[in-house]
N, C-alpha and C positions, 0 to 999 in steps of 0.2 A: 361693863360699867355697873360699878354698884348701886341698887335703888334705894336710899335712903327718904327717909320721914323728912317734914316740913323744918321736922323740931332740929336737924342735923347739924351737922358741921357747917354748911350750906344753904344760908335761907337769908328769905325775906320776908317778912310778915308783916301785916297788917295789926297793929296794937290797938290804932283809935280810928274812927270814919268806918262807912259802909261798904263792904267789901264789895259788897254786891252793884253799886252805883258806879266803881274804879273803869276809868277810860284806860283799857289795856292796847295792844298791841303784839299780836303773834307772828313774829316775823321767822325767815330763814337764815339760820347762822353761816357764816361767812364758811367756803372752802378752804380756806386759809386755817391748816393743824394747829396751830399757835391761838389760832382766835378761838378755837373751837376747845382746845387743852384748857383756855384762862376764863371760858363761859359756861358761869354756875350762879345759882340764885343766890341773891344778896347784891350784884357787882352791876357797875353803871355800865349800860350798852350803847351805842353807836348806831343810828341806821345810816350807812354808808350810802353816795350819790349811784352806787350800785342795787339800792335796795335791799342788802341784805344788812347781819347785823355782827358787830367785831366789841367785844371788850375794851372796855377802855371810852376816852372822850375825843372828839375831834371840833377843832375851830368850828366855830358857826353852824356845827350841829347840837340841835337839844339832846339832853340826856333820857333815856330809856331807865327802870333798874328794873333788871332780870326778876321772874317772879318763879318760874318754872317751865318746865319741860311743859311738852302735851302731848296726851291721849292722843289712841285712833282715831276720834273723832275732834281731832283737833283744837279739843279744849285746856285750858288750865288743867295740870294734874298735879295737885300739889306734894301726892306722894314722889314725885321724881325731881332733884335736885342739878338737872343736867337737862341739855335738848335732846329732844327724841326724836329718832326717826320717822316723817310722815310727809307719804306722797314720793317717799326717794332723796327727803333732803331734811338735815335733823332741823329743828324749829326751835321759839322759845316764847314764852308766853312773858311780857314785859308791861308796868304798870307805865302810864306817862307820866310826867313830871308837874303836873298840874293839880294831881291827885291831892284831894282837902283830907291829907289823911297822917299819921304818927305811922311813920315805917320803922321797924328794927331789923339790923343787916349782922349778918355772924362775919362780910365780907367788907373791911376797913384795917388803917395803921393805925395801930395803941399809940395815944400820945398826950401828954398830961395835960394838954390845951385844948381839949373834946370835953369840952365845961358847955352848957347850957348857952344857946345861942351864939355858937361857934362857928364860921362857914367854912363849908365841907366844898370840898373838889374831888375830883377823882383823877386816876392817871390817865397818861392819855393812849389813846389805843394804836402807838406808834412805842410806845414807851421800851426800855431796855430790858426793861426787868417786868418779859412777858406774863409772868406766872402772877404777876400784882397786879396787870391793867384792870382797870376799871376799880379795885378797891377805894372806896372812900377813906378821903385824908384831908387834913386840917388845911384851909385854901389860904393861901397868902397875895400881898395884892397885886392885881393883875391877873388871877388864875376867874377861870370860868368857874360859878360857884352852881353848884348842884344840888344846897337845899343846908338846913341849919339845924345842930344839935339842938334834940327837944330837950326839957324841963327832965323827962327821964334819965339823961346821960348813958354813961355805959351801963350795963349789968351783967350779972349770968345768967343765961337762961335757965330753966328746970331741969334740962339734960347737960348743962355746966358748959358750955361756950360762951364766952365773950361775945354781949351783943350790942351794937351801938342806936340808938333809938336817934331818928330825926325828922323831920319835916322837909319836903323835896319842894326843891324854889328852885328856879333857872335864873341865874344872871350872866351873860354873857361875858365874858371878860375879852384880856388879850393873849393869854397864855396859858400853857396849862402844863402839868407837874410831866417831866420827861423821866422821871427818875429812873 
């Protein structure tokens, strides 16, 4: 596994609000290869009635969005872009969705309606097209919304990936994108 920078292919960041005050959530990724292949910072997580955590969104669970891996001492490590092994089972350091905070994600689908107050859903963590679960995407109605294009929109970052900036809101809907 390659250890890449915050800045990567693979991120979530914190733009605006206090990093330091963020209600996180460090859970255990799911055994499930599929889950584990499609969970990388940036992408909306799932904690399953199993307790552990799957890519992707599921009915009547709130959304997670992946922050990072963690250290041996089972903290945030922001240099790692993937969960890490600790204790015997890889982890993942996840913000919650209530967070008063401007996220930018390198992990979403380009799409010319990701205009400023847009509502975002993610796939859902059953979805077909595993290698995309959990990527944010433009919510249409009826889909569980998971938080709204900020005022920033898309950009590139400084090391040149596409990054989409938004605000995390939960609304529960009745369905959510299978694609």
């Amino acid at each position: 596994m390659a250890i890449q920078t915050s800045m990567g292919a693979h991120k979530l960041e914190v733009i605006k609000g206090d990093r330091n005050s963020i209600v996180d959530h460090t859970g255990i990724l799911s055994s499930n290869a599929l889950a584990i292949a499609a969970a990388v910072a940036g992408r909306v997580m799932t904690l399953t009635s199993g307790g552990v955590l799957e890519p992707g969104l599921a009915l009547g669970r709130q959304p997670l969005f992946a922050w990072s891996g963690t250290d041996i001492n089972n903290a945030p490590d922001v240099t790692r872009d993937r969960g890490m092994p600790y204790a015997g089972a890889p982890r993942f350091g996840c913000i919650v969705w209530k967070a008063a905070v401007e996220l930018g994600t390198t992990e979403f689908v380009a799409d010319v309606g990701l205009v400023p107050g847009a509502a975002l859903t993610a796939l859902a963590n059953n979805a077909t097209a595993a290698a995309d679960r959990g990527k944010l995407r433009l919510a249409v109605a009826g889909d569980v919304i998971v938080g709204y294009v900020s005022p920033t929109g898309t950009y590139t970052s400084p090391d040149g990936y596409a990054t989409l900036a938004f605000y995390p809101h939960f609304v529960d809907g009745t369905t959510i994108p299978l694609v």
